[in-house]
N, C-alpha and C positions, 0 to 999 in steps of 0.2 A: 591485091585489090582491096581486100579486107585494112589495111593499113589505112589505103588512102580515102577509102569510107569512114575512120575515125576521127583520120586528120579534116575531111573536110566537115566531119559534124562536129569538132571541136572548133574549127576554124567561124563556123553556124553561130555555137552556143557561143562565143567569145562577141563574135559582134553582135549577137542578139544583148548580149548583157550589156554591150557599150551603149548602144542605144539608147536602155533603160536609164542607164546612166545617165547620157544627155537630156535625155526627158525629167528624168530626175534634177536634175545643175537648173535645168529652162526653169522646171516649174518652183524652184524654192526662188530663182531670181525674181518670176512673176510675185509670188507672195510677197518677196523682202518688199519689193514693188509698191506693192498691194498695201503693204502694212504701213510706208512712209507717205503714201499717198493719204492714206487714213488719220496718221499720224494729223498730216498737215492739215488736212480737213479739221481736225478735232483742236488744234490749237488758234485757226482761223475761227472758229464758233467759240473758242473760249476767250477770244480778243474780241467778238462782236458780242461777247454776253457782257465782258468789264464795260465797253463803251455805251450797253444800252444801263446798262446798271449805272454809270458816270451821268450820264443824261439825265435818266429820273432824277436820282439825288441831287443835279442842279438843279432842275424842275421843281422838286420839293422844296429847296433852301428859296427860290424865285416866290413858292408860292406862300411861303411862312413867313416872308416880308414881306409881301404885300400883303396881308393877314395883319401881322404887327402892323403897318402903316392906316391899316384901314381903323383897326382899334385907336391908334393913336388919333386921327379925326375923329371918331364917335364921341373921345374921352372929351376932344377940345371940343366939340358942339354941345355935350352934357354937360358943359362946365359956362 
């Protein structure tokens, strides 16, 4: 009797540990998860940072010509 009291708390401890395990497998897949999700997040904001940064800079080159154009009219009426 005593035997088969060992074997079934070994039999316990063994799937208790598997468990852990599986818990353990679940939760690093959740993170890997987690982390490409973030990943993705972070390279989508780093593409909408170059295209707001793309825009200004033609925004500025739009507005530094018509700047040059407008001096070139003053120059031609002061003259």
């Amino acid at each position: 009797m005593s035997e088969d009291r060992l074997v079934l708390k070994d039999r316990l401890v063994l799937e208790s540990k598997l468990v852990l395990e599986e818990r353990l497998i679940s939760e690093d897949r959740l993170m890997s998860e987690d982390r490409l999700v973030l990943e993705d997040k972070l390279v989508l904001e780093e593409r909408l940072i170059s295209e707001d940064k793309l825009a200004l800079e033609d925004k500025l080159v739009s507005e530094d010509k018509l700047v040059s154009e407008d001096k070139l009219v003053l120059d031609d009426r002061l003259m």
